[in-house]
C-alpha positions as CSV (number, residue, x, y, z in Angstrom):
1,X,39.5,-129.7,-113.7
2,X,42.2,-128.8,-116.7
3,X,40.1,-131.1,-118.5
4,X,37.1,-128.8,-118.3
5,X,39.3,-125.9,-118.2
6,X,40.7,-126.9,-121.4
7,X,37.3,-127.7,-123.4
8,X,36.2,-124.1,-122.1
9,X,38.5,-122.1,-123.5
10,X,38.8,-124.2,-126.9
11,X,35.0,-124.0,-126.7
12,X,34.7,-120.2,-126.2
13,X,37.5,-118.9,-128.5
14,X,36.1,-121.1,-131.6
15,X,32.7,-119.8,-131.4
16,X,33.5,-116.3,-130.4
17,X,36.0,-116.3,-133.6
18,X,32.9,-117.8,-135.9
19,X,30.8,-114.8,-134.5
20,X,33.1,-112.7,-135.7
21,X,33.9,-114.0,-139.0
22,X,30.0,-114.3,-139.7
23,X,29.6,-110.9,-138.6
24,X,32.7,-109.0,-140.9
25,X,33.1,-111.4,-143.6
26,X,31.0,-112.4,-146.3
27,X,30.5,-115.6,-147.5
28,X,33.5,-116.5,-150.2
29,X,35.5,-113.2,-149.3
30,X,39.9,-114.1,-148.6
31,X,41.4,-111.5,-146.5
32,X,44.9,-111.8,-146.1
33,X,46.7,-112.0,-143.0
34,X,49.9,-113.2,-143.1
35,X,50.5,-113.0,-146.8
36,X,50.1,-115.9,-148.2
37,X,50.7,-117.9,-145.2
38,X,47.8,-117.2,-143.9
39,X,44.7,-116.0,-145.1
40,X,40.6,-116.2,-143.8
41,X,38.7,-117.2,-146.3
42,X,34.8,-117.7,-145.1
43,X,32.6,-120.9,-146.1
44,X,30.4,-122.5,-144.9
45,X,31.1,-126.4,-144.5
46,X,28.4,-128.7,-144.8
47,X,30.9,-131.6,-143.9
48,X,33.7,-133.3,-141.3
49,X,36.6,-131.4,-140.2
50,X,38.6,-129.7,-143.8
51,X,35.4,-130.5,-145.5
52,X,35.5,-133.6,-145.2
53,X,32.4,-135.7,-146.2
54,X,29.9,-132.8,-147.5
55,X,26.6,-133.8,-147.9
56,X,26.4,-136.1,-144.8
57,X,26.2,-133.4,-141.6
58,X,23.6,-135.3,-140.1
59,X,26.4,-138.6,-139.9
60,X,28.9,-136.6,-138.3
61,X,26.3,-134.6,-136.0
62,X,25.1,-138.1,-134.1
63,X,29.3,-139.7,-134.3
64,X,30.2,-136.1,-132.8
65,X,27.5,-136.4,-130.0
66,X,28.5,-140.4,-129.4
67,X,32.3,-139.4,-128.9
68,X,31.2,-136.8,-127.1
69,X,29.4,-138.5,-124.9
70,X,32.6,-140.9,-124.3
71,X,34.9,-138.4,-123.6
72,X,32.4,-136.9,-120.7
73,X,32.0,-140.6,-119.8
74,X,35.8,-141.4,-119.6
75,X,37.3,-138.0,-118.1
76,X,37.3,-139.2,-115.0
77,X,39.6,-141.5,-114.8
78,X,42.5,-139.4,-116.4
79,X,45.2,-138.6,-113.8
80,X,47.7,-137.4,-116.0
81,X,47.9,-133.5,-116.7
82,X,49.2,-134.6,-120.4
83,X,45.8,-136.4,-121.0
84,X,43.9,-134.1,-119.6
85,X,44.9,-131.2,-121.7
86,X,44.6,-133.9,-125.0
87,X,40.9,-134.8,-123.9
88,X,40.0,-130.8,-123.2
89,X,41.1,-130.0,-126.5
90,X,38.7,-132.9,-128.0
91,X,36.1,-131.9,-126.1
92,X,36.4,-128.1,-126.7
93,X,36.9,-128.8,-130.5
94,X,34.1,-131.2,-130.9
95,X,31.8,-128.4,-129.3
96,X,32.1,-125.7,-131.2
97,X,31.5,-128.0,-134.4
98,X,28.5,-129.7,-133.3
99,X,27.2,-126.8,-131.7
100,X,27.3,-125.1,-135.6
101,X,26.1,-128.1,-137.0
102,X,22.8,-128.1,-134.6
103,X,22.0,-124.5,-134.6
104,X,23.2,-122.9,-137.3
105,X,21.3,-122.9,-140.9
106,X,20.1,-124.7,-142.9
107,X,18.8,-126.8,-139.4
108,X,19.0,-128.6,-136.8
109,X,21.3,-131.7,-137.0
110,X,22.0,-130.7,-140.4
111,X,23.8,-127.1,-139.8
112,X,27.2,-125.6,-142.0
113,X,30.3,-125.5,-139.8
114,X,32.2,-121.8,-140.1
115,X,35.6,-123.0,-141.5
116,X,37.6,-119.1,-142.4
117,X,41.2,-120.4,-141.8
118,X,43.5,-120.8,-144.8
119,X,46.8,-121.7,-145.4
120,X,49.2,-123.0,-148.0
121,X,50.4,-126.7,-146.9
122,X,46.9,-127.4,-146.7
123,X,44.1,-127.3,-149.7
124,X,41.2,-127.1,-146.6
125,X,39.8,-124.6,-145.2
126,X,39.0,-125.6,-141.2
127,X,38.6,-123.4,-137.8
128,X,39.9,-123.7,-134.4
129,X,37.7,-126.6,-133.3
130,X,39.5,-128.4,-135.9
131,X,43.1,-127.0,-135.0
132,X,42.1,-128.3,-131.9
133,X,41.1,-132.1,-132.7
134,X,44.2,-132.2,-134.8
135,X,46.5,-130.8,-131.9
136,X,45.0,-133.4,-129.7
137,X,45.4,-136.2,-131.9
138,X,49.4,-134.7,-132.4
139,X,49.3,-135.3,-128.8
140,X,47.7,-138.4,-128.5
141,X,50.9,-140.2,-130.9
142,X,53.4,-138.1,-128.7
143,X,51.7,-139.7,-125.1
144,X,51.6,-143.2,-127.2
145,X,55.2,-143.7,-128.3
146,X,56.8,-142.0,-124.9
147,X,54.6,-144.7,-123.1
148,X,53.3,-142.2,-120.7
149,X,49.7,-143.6,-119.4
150,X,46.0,-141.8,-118.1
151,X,47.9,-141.9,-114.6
152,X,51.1,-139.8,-116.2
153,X,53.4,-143.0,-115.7
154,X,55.7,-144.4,-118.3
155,X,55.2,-148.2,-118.8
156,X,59.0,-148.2,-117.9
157,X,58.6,-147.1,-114.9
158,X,56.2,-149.1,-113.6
159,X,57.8,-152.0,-114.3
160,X,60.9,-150.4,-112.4
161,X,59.0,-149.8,-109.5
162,X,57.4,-154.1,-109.5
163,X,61.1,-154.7,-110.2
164,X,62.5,-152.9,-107.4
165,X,59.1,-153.9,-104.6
166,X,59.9,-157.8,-105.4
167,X,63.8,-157.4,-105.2
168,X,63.1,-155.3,-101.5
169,X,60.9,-158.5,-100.5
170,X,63.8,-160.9,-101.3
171,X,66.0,-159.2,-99.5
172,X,63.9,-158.6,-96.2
173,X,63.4,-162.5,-96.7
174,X,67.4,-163.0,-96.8
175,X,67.9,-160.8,-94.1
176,X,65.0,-162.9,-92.0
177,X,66.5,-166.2,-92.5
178,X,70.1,-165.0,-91.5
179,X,68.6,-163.7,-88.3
180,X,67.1,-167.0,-87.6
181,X,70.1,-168.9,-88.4
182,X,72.0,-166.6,-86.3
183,X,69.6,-167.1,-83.3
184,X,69.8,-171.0,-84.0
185,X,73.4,-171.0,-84.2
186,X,73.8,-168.9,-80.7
187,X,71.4,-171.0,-78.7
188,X,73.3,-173.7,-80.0
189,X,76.8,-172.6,-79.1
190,X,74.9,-171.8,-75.2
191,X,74.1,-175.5,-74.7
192,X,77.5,-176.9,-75.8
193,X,79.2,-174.1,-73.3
194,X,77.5,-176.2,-70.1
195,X,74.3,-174.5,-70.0
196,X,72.7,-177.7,-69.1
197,X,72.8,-179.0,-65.8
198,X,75.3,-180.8,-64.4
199,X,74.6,-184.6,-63.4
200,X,73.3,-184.9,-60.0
201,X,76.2,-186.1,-57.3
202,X,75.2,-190.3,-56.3
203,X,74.8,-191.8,-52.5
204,X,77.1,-194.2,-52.1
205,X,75.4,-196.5,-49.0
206,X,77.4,-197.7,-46.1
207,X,78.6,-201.0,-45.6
208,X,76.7,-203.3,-43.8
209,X,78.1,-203.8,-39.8
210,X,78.8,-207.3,-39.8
């Protein structure tokens, strides 16, 4: 469900922010924003994300719709809120590009991606699908290196928890044995105390009458 929610709202705000570029902006035209730190400049990528491979849209089109289809194919076993929220922003980023690149011009399969967003540690221009796939790959490293898996448990942690289920079996074995021994040793102690029955008293016959 966060999943989904996630890809949604990624989804939704990149192509609703493309509308409106396309809509105010013509193509080539820097407004400034922030400054310099942050400017929209409109194009009009024929390529990956930060224009990245122009000239082979139709490439990243069928590799978008093959991830895509793994990340549909592989949500379900996520369990861990972290993931979830990493794979919705996939999702939701890898939407709104391939949904430019298969309806918008020059055609389908082959269509320009909206990049507008500009800023100065970066010589790309890119959009919020691909502030999206970045943030999710940012994310991916952080999960990675804390160890946290698709089920939100740290590798530590689960080998804590074998440690401490095969130290609780010992010890429930100890604690058996001692209670046999114990038994063993009472029963034991019962017999030696005259428990056992005493010998049976012997007839001695009379002497013959002579």
């Amino acid at each position: 469900m966060i999943l989904a929610i996630v890809a949604l709202c990624v989804y939704l705000v990149d192509q609703i922010a493309k509308v409106l570029v396309v809509a105010n902006l013509y193509e080539g035209q820097r407004v400034e924003v922030l400054g310099q730190l942050l400017q929209f400049n409109f194009v009009k990528n024929a390529g990956a994300a930060f224009s990245i491979g122009s000239g082979s849209t139709w490439i990243f089109s069928i590799v978008g719709v093959g991830v895509l289809g793994f990340v549909v194919w592989y949500a379900p076993r996520i369990k861990s809120t972290a993931w979830a929220i990493l794979f919705g922003l996939l999702l939701g980023g890898l939407l709104g590009n391939l949904t430019d690149r298969l309806f918008r011009e020059p055609g389908f399969g082959v269509g320009h991606v909206v990049d507008f967003l500009q800023i100065p540690l970066l010589p790309a221009i890119f959009n919020l699908a691909d502030v999206a796939i970045v943030s999710s790959m940012a994310l991916f490293l952080i999960l990675t290196i804390r160890g946290v898996g698709l089920d939100g448990r740290r590798t530590g942690e689960d080998d804590d928890e074998g440690t401490e289920g095969v130290e609780t079996a010992d010890a429930a074995q100890r604690e058996g044995a001692a209670q046999r021994e114990g038994a063993a040793r009472d029963e034991g102690a019962a017999q030696l105390d005259g428990s056992a029955p005493a010998p049976a008293d012997v007839d001695h016959p009379e002497k013959p009458q002579p």
